[in-house]
N, C-alpha and C positions, 0 to 999 in steps of 0.2 A: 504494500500500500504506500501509495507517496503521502505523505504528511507535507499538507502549507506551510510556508512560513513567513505568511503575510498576511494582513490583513489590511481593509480600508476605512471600517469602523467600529467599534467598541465592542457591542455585542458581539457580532460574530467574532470579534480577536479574542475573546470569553469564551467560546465556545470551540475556537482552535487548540485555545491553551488546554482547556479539560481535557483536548483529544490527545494531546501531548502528553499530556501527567497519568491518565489513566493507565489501568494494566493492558496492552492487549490482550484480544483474546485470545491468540494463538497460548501465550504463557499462562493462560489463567486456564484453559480446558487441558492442558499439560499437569499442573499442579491439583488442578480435581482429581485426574486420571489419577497423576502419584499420591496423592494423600487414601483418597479411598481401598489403590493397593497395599500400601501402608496398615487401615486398618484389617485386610483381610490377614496381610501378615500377622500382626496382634492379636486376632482373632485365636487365632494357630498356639498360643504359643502354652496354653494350659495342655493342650493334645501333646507335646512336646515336651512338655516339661509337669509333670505331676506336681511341683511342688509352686506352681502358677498360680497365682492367686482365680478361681473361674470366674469370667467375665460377665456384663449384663449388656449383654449387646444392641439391646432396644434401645438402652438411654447415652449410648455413647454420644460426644456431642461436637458437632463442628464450628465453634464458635471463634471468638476473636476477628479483626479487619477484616480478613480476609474474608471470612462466610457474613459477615457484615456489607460485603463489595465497596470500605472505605480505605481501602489498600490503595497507593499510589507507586508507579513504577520508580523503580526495579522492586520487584518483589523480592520480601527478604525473608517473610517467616511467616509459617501459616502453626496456626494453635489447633489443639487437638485435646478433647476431654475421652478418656476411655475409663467407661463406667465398672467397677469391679462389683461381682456378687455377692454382697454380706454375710449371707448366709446365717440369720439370726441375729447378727450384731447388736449394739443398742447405743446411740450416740448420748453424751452430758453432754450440756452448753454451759461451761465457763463465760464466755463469751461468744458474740457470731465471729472474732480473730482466733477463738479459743478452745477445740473442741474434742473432747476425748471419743475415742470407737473405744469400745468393749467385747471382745471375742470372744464366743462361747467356746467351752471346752471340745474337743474332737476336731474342730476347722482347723487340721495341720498346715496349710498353705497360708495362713492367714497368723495362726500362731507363732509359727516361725518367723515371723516380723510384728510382733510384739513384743514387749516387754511386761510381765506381771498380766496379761490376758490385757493391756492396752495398745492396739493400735499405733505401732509408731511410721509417721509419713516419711521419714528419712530412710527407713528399712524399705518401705515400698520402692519409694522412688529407686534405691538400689536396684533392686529387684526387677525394675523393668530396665532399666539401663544396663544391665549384667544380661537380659534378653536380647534388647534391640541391639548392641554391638555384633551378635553374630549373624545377623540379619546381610544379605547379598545386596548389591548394586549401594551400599551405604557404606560414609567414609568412617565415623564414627558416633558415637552417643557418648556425650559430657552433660551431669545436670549441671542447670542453668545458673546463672548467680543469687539468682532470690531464692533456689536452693524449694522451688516450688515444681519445678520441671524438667526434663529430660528433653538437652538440645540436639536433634536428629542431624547429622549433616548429610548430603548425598554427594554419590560419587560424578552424575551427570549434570547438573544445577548448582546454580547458588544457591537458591532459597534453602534453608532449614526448617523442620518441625520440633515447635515446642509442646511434647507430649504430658500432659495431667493425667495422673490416676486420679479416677474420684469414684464415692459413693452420691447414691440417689436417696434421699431422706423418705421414710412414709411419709403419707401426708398429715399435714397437720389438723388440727382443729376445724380450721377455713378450707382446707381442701389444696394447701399449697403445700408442693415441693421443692428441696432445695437438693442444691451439688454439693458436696463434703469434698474440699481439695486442701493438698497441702500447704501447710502454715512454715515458713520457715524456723520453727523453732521445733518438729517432730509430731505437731499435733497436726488439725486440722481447722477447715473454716467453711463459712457460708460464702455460696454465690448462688446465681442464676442468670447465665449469660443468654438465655432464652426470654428475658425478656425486654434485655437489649435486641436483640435480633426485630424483636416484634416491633418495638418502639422505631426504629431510624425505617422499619419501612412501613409503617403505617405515616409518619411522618413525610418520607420523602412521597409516599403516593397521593399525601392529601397537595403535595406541591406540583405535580406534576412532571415527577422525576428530578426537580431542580435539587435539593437539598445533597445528594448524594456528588453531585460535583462541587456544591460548595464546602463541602467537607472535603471535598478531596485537592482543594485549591488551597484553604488552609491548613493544610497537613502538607503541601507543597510550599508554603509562605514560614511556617515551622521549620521544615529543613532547613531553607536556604539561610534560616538567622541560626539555628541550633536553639528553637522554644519546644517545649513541650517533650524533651526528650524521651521522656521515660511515663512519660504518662498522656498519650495520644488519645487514650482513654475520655480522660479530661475533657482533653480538648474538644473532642467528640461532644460530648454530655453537653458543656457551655452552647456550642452550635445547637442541638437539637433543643435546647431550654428557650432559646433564644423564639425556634420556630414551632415552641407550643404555642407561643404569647402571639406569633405575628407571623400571617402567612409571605410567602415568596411575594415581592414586589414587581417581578418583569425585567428588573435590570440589574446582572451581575454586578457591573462595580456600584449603585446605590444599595444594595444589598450587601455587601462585602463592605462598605465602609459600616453600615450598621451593625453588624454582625462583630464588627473589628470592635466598636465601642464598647457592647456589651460584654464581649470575653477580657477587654482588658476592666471593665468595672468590678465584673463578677469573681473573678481571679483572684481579688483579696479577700475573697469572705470564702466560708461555708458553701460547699455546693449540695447539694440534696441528694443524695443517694438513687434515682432512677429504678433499681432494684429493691428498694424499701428496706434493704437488709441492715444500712448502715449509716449515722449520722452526719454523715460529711466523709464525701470522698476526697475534698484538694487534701490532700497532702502536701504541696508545696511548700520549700523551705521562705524567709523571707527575700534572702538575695535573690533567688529563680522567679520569684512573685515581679520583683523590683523589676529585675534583665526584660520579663515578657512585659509589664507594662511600660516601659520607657522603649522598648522597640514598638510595640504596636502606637504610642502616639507619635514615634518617627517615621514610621509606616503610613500611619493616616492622614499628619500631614502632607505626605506626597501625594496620597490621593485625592484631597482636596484640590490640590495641584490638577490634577488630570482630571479631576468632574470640572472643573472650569473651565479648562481647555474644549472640553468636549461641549459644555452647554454653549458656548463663544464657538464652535461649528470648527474647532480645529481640531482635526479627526491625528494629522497626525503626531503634533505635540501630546494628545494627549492616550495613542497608543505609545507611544515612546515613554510618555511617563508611567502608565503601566508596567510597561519593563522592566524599568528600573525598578521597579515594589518590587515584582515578581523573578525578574533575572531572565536567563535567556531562551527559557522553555514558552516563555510568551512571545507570540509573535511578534515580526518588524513592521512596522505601514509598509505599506506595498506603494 
């Protein structure tokens, strides 16, 4: 496919850039293909190995950017929840960061990665990492630094997979479930990344497909300064908080300047939890708070810059001043 790389007015140089930053599809029906091989492999590996903890293969779960479609190219790591079978178990809540499994007597495969009949997540995660290294067409398995997953690398790609053990909770009271994944301290925790999935696209469909290249322009505008490193998450969440409140306006950059304001207001407070499990997800320290709000109002004064240009009918001052916010993935006036 040729890709443009011009444009004559605003919008469409919006709509060239998204075509720029997205994944193709060639590399994305590639990584479907290896991931779901992936899990037939895992699938395998209690047949294989007796001492395998037995799997729950209904609830495994394909979550994270990637099964979200807010992945921006080069693709670089696709997540992977695969569900383990309890087999009677019974979890305590310390906390939803804090959560003991309890194993019943006789579940030898589950035993042997406890301590005292409790559940420890450092023993699992061994445990599949000591599987997946002898797995073919794969370079190695290292877990992760948060010491919550098993980084897959492959022999033919870049990308890696960040593989999770988890358990599926009964339901509760209300009728909800949650994921039991590992805590980096050997227990476990709550999540439910199923109901991020549901939220960005019930959101981007009330938009008309718009919301999902907006997020993907700021997670492009994040790169290019080094914001949001480690919590893209975040940044996600602020975006779609933004477009519960206020639907798509019709025009990427009045929209991206809006959207710019809100995430650098919202940044310094509490963000709301989306999955209802927890009080506040920013984690942010203050200096990383600081860095993202003093580049995004360096940011948006350039863009003030280039909606001026553009409303004053100069198409190409004010695709150039795009550029420069955005860098060279955006196009040049033609």
């Amino acid at each position: 496919m040729v890709v443009l790389i011009v444009a004559y007015t605003v919008n469409p140089a919006f709509k060239q850039f998204h075509e720029n930053i997205k994944l193709n599809k060639s590399d994305s029906e590639i990584a479907r293909s290896s991931r779901d091989n992936l899990f037939r492999n895992i699938d395998n590996f209690p047949k294989e190995d007796d001492m395998f903890p037995l799997l729950y293969r209904e609830c495994h779960n394909k979550f994270g950017s990637f099964s979200r479609k807010t992945k921006i190219s080069p693709l670089d790591d696709i997540d992977l929840l695969v569900c383990l079978n309890a087999r009677g178990s019974k979890y305590s809540e310390h906390s939803v960061d804090n959560v003991d499994i309890t194993v019943p007597e006789g579940v030898d495969s589950l035993q042997e990665l406890s301590e005292g009949n409790i559940l420890n997540s450092r023993k699992v995660i061994e445990k599949f990492k000591h599987n997946l290294k002898d797995l073919a067409h794969y370079k190695n398995a290292e877990i992760n630094r948060r010491q919550e997953a098993i980084t897959l690398s492959l022999q033919s790609y870049d990308w890696t997979f960040d593989i999770v053990p988890c358990f599926i909770t009964a339901p509760t009271d209300n009728g909800r479930t949650y994921y039991l994944i590992p805590n980096r301290e050997g227990s476990w925790k709550f999540t439910d990344p199923r109901i991020d999935q549901k939220r960005v696209t019930r959101i981007n469909q009330e938009n008309e497909g718009n919301i999902l290249k907006i997020i993907r322009m700021f997670k492009h505008l994040a790169r290019e300064y080094g914001l949001f490193k480690d919590n893209s998450y975040l940044l996600e969440v602020l975006i779609l908080d933004y477009y519960e409140q206020y639907p798509f306006g019709g025009s990427f950059s009045a929209d991206i300047c809006k959207v710019l304001l809100h995430i650098k207001q919202s940044v310094q407070f509490s963000v709301k939890d989306p999955q209802d499990i927890r009080t506040n997800i920013n984690k942010l320290g203050a200096d990383e708070i600081e860095k993202i709000r003093s580049t995004l109002n360096d940011c948006f004064n350039l863009m003030l810059k280039a909606i001026e240009y553009e409303s004053n009918g100069d198409n190409e001052a004010a695709i150039n001043k795009w550029r420069e916010i955005f860098g060279s993935k955006f196009p040049k006036y033609g």
